[in-house]
N, C-alpha and C positions, 0 to 999 in steps of 0.2 A: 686450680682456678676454674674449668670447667664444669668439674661436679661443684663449686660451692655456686656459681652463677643456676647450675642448672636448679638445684635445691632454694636459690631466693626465688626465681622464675618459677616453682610449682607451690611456692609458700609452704614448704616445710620449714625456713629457716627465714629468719629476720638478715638484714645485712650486717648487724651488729654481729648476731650469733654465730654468723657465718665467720666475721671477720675474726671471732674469739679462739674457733673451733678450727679452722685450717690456716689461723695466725697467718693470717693476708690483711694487710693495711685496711682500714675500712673507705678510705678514698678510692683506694685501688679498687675494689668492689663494686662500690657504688658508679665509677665512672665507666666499667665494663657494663655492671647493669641497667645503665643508661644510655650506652652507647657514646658517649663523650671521649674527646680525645683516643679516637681509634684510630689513626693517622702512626705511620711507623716511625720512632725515634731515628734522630739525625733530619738532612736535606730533603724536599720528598720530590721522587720523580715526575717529571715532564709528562710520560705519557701515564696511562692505566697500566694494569698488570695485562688486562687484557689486548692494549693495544700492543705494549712490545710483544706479546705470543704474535698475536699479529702480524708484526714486522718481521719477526725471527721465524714464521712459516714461510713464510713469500720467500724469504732468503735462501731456505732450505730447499726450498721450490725448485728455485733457478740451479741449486746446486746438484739436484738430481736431474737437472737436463743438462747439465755440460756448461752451466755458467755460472759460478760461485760469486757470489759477490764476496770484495774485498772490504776491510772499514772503511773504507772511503765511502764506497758503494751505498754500503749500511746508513752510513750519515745523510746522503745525497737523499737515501729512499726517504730517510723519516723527515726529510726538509721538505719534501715532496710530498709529506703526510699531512703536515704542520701545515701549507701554503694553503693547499684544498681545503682544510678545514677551518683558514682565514684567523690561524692562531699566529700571534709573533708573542714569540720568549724572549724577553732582556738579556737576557743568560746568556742566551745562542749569539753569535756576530751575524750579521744576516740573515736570523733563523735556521743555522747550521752547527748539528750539533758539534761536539768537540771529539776529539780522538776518547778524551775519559769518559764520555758520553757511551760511547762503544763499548769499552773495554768492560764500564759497568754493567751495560745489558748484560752481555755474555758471562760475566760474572755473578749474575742474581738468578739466571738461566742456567747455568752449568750442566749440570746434570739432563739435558734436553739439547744444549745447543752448544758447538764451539769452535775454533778455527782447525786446521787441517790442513797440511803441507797437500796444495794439488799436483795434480802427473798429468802433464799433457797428452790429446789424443788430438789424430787428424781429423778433416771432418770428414772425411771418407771412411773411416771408423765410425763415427757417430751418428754416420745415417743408416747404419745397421738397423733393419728394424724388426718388427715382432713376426712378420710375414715371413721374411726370409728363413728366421731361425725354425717358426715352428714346423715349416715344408722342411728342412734341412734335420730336425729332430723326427721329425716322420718317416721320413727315410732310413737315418738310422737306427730305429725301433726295428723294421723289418730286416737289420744287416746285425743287428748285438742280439737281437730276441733268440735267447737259450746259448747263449754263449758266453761261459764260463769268463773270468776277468783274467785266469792267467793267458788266455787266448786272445787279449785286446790291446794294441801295441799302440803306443803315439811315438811318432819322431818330429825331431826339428834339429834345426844347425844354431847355433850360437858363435857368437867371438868374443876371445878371451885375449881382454884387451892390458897392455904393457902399463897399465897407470892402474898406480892402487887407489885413486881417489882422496877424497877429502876426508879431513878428520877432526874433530872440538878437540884441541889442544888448551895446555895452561902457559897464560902469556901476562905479560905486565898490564896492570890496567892502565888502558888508552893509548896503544900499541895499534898506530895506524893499518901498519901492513903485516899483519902475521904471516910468515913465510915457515918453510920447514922444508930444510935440503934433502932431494932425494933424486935421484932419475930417472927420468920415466921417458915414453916415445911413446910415439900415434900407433906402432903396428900392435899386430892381432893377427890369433890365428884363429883357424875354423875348427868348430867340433862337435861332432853330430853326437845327437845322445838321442835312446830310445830305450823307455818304459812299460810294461804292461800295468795292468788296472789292479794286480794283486802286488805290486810294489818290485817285479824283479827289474834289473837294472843290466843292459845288456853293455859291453865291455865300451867303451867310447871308441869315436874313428877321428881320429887327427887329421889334419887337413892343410898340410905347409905351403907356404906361400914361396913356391921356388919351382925350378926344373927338372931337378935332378933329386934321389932321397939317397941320403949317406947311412952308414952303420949306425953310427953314433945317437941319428936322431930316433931310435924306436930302441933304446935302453932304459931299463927303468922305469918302465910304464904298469900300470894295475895289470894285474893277474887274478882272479878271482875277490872272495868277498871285499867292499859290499856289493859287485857286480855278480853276475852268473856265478856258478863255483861248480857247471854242469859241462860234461865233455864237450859239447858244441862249441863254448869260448872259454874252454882251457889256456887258447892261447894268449885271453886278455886283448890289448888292445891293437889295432890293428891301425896303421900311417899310409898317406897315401900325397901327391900334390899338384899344386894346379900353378898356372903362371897368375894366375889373379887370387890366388889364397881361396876365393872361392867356391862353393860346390858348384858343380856342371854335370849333366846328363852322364858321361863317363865315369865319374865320380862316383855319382848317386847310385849307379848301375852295379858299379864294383862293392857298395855297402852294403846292398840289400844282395849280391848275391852271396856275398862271403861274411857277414856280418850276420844279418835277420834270418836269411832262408836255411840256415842249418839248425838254429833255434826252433824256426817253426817246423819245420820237419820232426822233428821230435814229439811236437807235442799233439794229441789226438783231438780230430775232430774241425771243425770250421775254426779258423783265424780271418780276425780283423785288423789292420794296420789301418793307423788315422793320421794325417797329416795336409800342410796346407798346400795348397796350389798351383805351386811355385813350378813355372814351365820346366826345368830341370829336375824335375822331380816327374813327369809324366815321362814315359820310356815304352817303346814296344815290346824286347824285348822283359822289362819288369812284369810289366802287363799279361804278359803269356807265361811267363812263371807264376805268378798267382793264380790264375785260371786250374792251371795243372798242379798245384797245391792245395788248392781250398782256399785262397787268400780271398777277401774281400777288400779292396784299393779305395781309400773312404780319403773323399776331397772336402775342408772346412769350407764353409759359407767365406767371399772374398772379404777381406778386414775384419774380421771377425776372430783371427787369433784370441784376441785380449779377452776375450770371453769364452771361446769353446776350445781351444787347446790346452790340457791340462798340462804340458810341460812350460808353457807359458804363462798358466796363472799360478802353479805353487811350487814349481823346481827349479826355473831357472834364477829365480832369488837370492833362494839361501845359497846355491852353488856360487854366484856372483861374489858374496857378502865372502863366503869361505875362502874365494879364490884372491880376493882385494888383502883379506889376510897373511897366508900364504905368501903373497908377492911381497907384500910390506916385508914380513920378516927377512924374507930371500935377500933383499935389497938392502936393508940393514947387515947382511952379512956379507953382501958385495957391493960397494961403497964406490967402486970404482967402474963396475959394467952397469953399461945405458940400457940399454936392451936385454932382452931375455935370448941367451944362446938356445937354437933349437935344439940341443942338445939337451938342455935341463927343464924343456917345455914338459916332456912327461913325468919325470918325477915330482914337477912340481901339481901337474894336473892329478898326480895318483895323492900325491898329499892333498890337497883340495877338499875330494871327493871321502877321504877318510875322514880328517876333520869335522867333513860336513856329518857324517856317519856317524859320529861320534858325540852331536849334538845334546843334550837331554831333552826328555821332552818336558815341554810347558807345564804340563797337571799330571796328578797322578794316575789318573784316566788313559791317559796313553801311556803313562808306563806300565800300567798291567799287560794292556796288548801287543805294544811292539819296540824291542829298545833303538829299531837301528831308524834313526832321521831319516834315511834313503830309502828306506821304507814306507815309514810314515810319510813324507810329500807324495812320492809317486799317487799311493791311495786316496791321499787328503786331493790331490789334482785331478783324479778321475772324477770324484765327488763333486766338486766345486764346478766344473764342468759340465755335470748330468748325465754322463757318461754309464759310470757304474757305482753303484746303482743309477739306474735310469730313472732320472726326473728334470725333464728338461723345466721348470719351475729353478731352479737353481741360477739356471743363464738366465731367462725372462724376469725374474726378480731384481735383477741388474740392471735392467732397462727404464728409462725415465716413466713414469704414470700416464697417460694418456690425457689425464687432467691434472690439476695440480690437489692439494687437500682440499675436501668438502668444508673444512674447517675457516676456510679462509672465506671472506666475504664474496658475494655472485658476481661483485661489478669487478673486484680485482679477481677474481679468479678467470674470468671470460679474458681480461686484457692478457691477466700474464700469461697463459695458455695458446693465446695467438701468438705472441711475440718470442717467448719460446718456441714453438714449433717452428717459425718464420728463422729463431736465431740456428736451430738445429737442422734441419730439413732442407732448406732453402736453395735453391742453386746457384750457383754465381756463376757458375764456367763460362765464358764467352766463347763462341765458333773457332777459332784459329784460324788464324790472319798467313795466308798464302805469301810467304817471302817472295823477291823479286831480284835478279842478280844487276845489281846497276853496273852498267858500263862506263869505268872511270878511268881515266888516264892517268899512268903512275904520276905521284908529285902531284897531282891536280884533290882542290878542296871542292866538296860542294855542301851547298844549305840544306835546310830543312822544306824549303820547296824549291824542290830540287827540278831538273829540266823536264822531267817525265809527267811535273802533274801539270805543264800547259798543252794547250794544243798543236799536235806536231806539224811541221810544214808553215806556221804561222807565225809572223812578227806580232810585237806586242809592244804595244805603247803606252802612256801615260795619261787617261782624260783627266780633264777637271771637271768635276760635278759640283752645282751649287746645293747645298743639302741647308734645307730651311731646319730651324727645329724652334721649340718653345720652350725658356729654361723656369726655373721654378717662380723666380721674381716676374713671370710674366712679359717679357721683352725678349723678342724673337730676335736670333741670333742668327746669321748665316755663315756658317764655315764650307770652307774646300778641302774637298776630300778627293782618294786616289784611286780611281779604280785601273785594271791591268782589263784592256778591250782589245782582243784581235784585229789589225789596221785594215786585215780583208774584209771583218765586218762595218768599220768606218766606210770605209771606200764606194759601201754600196749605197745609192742616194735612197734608194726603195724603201729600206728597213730604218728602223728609228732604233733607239736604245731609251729604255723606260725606268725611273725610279721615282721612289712616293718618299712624301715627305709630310709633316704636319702641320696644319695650321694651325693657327690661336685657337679656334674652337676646336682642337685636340679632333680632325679629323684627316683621313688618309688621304691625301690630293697626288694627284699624276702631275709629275712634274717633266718635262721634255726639252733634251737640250735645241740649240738652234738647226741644227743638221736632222733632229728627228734618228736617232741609230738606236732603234726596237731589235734587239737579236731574233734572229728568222724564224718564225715558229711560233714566237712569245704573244698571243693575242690576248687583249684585252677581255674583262667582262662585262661585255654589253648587253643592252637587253636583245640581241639577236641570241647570244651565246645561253643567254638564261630560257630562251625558249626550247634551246636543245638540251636532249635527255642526258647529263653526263654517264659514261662508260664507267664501268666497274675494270680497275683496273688502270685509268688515267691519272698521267701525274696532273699535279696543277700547284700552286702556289696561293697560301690560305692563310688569313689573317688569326691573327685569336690575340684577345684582350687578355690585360694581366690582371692580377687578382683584386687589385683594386682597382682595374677599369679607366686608369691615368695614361699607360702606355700600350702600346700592340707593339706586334712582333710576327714576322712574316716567315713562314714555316712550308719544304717542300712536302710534299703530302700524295698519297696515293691513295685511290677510292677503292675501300672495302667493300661497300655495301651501299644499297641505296633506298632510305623509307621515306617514304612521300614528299616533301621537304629537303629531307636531312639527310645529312649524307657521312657514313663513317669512315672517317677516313688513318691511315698507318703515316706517323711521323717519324722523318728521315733527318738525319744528322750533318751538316757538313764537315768532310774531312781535310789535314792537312793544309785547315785555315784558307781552305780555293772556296771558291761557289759555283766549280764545276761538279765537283766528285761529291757523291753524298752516301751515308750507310743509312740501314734501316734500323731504327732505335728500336729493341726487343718490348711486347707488352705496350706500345706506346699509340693507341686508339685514343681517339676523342671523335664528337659527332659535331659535327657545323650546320650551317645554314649554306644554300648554294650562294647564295647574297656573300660569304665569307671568300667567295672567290675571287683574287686577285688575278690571274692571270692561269690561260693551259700552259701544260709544258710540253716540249715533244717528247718521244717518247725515249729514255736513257739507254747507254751499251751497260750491259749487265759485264762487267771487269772484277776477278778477283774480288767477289761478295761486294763491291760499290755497285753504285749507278754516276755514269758519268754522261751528263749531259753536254752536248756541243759550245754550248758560249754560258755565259755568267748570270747565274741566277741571285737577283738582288733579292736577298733573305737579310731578315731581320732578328736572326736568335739571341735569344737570353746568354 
């Protein structure tokens, strides 16, 4: 079709002659070299070819920063494409596409784009970032440079846990609850495992979850290949245990001196062991045997496993995968035991790691170089890592783009680049909140404001406030409300108590009951007050209009700064539903006018990160 279009298009050939000569339809011909009916047989899609690339970058975006969009997501975005560009589709139910809407994109994409079972990560994993790793690859340039891979050790613990997992079984069709009898339990044991960079596999160290260690349980454990097969761990595996199964400073101590260091002792030249952070795992004594070895003691960047520990990115895996097997079968041939007897934890751990050994590899490519799996991971984990060979591009290639594809439009590139970074990076942590032991009487109930947040020494009673307001129909309402007013602050004829209220023309009026009971301190903004300079540092109580300028809202407030006018001021929160105690809202600046000053405040007791002022501040918050 092509050479006969290209041949009418330089007039070598007629469309007849064409159509005779490569027996193509002469319609068919003539409506290509016309360009007619170019549209692709069957329905034709919604957007361009180019907008779904489009949509399916942006998507892929989000998925290299730790947030995959789901179909839902997918559909949400292009209805969000559709609305902007003031397109509505019949097709669509409110302009949203349909689940088959999805499934086709990804389906006319294939080869470019498709879903993927995700693995969740913490965000303290994910705020790993380039700075960290490249200082932490720097480092270990100058501690591997000329040091051979049978000389580069990683260790880590794992638990091998009494559940074989899930499995795709064959079941009736529309079989609500597929079940499949077997028995399993929560425990697990502990089991340290340590690798070098050239694939040797030093003997595992068990790790039981008990007092005492019996005969029984250190039978039948690996002895040589595909571990060591070298005199140092002739003796294979070695048991050890804790009251909490897990590893401890004692522990650790005991692995590395009877475990690692007769290994490295043998071998010539500088050694490096690499492993995480984990406080039980720093020791003095370790520390001073490596020194006196040649050992260099190399700590991973914090959360950063998932990325720089090669027995976390390519061995603890397939061992998982080998060991879930393994137990399945064990269990199928004891039908009757819940648990795994410690007793049969090593033979089954030495079965495992054969299994896994026994692997093939993928392509023939690694069958020429190495037949044993426990090999290949070890090596293929140093790799993936940057390890050995050293190219820390292996980890940094793992990490999200700094910006999103060039490919994608400027205006959506800019947004989604902020919002990612904001969804990755971000901090949320809040200060932590100083607990406080209330003093309760057995048998006795208390609320949620509870005795502690009034003021002590003080009765408290009931005012009635007339509170004007203006409702939408325009006809002013007057309700009574309740405020909780210290009776010592009534009692003093001096002092008034002050709240605002609205009037029809939607402004703030000072309203005063008949006694006048102003809390002590609370002064007005007058024009004497407006003559003086306010303090950097004063609380006061400050109006600010809502977004459409219909309602205000009286907010406590502290002065940051002060330019000519204006004054910036930090807003404060009240807590535990009082309007004594208040926090200081993080990031929460705005600039006023001094005109926005409602009333000074005295100055609050800094309590447990509050501020608690003496008597009742009448706030207005959203």
């Amino acid at each position: 079709m092509e050479e006969a279009i290209e041949k009418i298009t330089n007039d070598e050939l007629s469309i007849n002659a064409a159509s005779l000569q490569y027996k193509i339809p002469y319609g068919t011909l003539y409506n290509k070299y016309k360009g007619l009916h170019g549209k692709t047989p069957g329905g034709q899609p919604v957007f361009t070819h180019q907008e779904e690339l489009a949509i399916l970058r942006a998507a892929a975006t989000c998925g290299d920063w730790g947030f995959p969009l789901t179909l839902f997501d997918l559909r949400m975005f292009a209805k969000a494409h559709l609305d902007r560009q003031g397109k509505i589709i019949e097709r669509f139910s409110n302009n949203l596409p349909g689940v088959e809407w999805a499934i086709s994109v990804l389906k006319r994409h294939k080869h470019s784009y498709g879903q993927r079972l995700s693995t969740n990560i913490k965000r303290s994993r994910a705020t790993v970032g380039r700075e960290s790793l490249n200082k932490y690859f720097d480092n270990l340039y100058s501690e591997i440079e000329n040091v051979p891979p049978s000389n580069i050790f990683n260790y880590d613990e794992s638990n091998m846990a009494d559940d074989p997992g899930k499995k795709k079984c064959v079941y009736r069709r529309g079989v609500k609850y597929p079940e499949k009898v077997m028995n399993y339990s929560k425990s697990s044991t502990t089991v340290m495992i340590c690798g070098s960079a050239d694939g040797t596999l030093l003997p595992p160290y068990i790790i039981y979850k008990s007092t005492h260690l019996y005969d029984t349980w250190q039978e039948r454990g690996i002895v040589g290949k595909p571990c060591c097969e070298k005199p140092c761990c002739s003796r294979g595996c070695r048991y050890n245990r804790t009251t909490s199964g897990w590893i401890d400073t004692p522990t650790f101590r005991d692995w590395f001196m009877n475990c690692f260091l007769p290994h490295a002792k043998r071998l010539d030249g500088k050694k490096v062991l690499i492993g995480d952070n984990l406080s039980s795992h720093i020791d003095n004594d370790v520390l001073v045997a490596c020194e006196i070895n040649n050992i260099s003691f190399i700590c991973l960047v914090p959360n950063s496993t998932h990325l720089t520990q090669p027995l976390d990115v390519g061995f603890f895996r397939p061992l998982k995968i080998a060991w879930r097997q393994t137990l399945e079968d064990w269990k199928k041939a004891n039908l009757r035991t819940i648990s795994i007897p410690k007793e049969s934890f090593p033979h089954l751990l030495k079965k495992t790691i054969i299994n896994m050994d026994q692997k093939p590899p993928k392509n023939d490519k690694e069958a020429c170089t190495e037949l044993s799996a426990v090999k290949r991971n070890l090596v293929s984990s140093f790799r993936a890592t940057g390890i050995s060979p050293f190219d820390r591009n292996r980890v940094l290639n793992k990490l999200p783009p700094e910006s999103p594809s060039p490919e994608i439009e400027t205006g959506v590139r800019d947004s989604l680049t902020e919002f990612l970074r904001e969804q990755r990076f971000r901090n949320e942590s809040q200060p932590r909140r100083k607990r406080t032991r209330l003093q309760i009487e057995p048998g006795k109930s208390i609320s949620t404001l509870n005795e502690t947040s009034c003021p002590t020494n003080q009765e408290v009673d009931v005012v009635e406030v007339q509170h004007t307001s203006e409702r939408n129909d325009n006809r002013v309402q007057t309700e009574s409300i309740s405020m909780q007013i210290p009776l010592s602050v009534i009692s003093e004829p001096s002092t008034s108590y002050r709240t605002g209220y609205k009037d029809t023309n939607d402004n703030i009026t000072d309203c005063e009951s008949d006694n006048e009971n102003i809390a002590p301190n609370y002064t007005r903004n007058t024009s004497t007050d407006l003559a003086q300079n306010p303090a950097i540092g004063q609380f006061i109580l400050a109006k600010f209009g809502s977004q459409k300028g219909k309602k205000t809202y009286h907010y406590v407030c502290s002065i940051e700064d002060i330019i000519d006018t204006k004054l910036v001021v930090q807003g404060y929160k009240s807590q535990k539903k009082t309007k004594t105690i208040f926090k200081e809202v993080p990031k929460d600046l705005s600039i006023i006018e001094i005109s926005d000053i409602i009333t000074y405040l005295p100055k609050p007791k800094y309590i447990n990160e509050c501020y608690s002022f003496p008597n009742d501040v009448m706030i207005k918050e959203l």
